[in-house]
C-alpha positions in Angstrom: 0.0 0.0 0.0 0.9 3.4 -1.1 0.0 6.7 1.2 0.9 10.1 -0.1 1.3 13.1 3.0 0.6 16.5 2.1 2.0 19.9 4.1 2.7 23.3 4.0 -1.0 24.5 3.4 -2.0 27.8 4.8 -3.3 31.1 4.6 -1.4 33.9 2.8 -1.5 37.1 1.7 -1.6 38.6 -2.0 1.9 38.5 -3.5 3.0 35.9 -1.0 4.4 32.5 -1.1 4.0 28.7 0.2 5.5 25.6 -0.4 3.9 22.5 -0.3 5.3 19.2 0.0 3.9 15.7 -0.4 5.8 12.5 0.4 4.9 8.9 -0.4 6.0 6.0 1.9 4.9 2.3 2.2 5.6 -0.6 -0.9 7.1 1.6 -3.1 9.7 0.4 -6.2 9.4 2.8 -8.7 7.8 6.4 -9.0 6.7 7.2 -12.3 5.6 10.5 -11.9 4.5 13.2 -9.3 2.4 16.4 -9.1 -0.4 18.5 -8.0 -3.5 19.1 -9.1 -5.8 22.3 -7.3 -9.7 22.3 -6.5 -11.5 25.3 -6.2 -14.6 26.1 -4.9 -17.5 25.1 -7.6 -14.5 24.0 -9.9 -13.2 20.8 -11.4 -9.7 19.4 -10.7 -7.2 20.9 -12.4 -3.9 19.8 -13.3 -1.1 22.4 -12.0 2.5 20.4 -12.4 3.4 17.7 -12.6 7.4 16.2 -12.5 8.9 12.9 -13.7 11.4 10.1 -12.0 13.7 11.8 -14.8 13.2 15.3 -13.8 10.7 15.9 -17.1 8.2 19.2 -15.4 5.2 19.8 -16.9 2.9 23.0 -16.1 -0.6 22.2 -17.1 -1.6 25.1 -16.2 -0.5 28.6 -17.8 -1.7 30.6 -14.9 1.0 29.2 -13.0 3.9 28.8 -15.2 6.5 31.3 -14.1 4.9 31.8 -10.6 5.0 27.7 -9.5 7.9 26.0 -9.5 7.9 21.7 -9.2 11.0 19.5 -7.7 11.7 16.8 -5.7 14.4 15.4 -3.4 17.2 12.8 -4.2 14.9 9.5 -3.7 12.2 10.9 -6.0 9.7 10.2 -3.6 9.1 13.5 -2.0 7.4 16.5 -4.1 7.2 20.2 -3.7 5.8 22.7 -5.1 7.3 26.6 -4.3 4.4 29.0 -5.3 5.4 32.6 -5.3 3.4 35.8 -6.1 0.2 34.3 -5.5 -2.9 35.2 -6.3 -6.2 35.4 -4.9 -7.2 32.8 -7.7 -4.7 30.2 -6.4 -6.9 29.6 -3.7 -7.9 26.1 -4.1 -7.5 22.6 -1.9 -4.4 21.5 -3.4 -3.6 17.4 -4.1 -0.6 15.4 -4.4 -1.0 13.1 -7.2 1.6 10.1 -7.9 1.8 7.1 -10.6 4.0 4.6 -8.1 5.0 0.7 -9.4 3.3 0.7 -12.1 1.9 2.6 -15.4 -1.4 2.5 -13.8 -1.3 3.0 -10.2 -2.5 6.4 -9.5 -2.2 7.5 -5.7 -4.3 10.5 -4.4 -3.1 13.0 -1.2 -5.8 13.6 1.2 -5.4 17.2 0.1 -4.2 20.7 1.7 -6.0 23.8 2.0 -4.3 26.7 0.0 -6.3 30.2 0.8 -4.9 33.2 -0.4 -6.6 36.5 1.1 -6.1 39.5 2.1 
C-alpha cells in the first residue's frame, strides 16, 4: 500500500508565497511520476505540475507557469511545489497526485487547503 502526505497548506496574503510538500511512503519500487492538481470552490480538478522520475516538469496550467515552480528530493519520492506571487485565484484545496510501481497506479493525497486572502 501506497500513502501520499501532504504539508505546508495555509493562509497567505496577495503576492506571498507557500510551499507544499507531499511524500509517499509504504511498498514503493518505482515512481513514475509526481504532481499537483488544485480544486477550487464550484471548480473541477485541475492539473497544476506535474514532474517525472527523470526530472521531465510539466505545467498544465499557464496561470502558473513562471509563478510555480515543481521538484523533488534525491529519492524521487518527495514532491514540492514553491508558489510565489500568488494570487487570490490560487486559492484552491491543493492534491498530491503520484503514478508509483506501475503505469497504472495512481495514488491521491488527502489534500491541503491553499487560501490566499487579504
Amino acid at each position: 500500500q501506497v500513502q501520499l502526505v501532504e504539508s505546508g497548506g495555509g493562509l497567505v496574503q496577495p503576492g506571498g508565497s507557500l510551499r507544499l510538500s507531499c511524500a509517499a511512503s509504504g511498498s514503493i519500487f518505482n515512481v513514475y511520476l509526481m504532481g499537483w492538481y488544485r480544486q477550487a470552490p464550484g471548480k473541477e480538478r485541475e492539473l497544476v505540475s506535474t514532474i517525472t522520475n527523470n526530472g521531465r516538469t510539466n505545467y498544465g496550467n499557464s496561470a502558473v507557469e513562471g509563478r510555480f515552480t515543481i521538484s523533488t528530493d534525491n529519492t524521487k519520492r518527495t514532491v514540492h511545489l514553491q508558489m510565489n506571487n500568488l494570487e487570490p485565484e490560487d486559492t484552491a484545496v491543493y492534491y498530491c497526485y503520484a503514478v508509483i510501481n506501475w503505469q497504472d497506479s495512481e495514488y491521491w493525497g488527502q489534500g491541503t487547503q491553499v487560501t490566499v486572502s487579504s
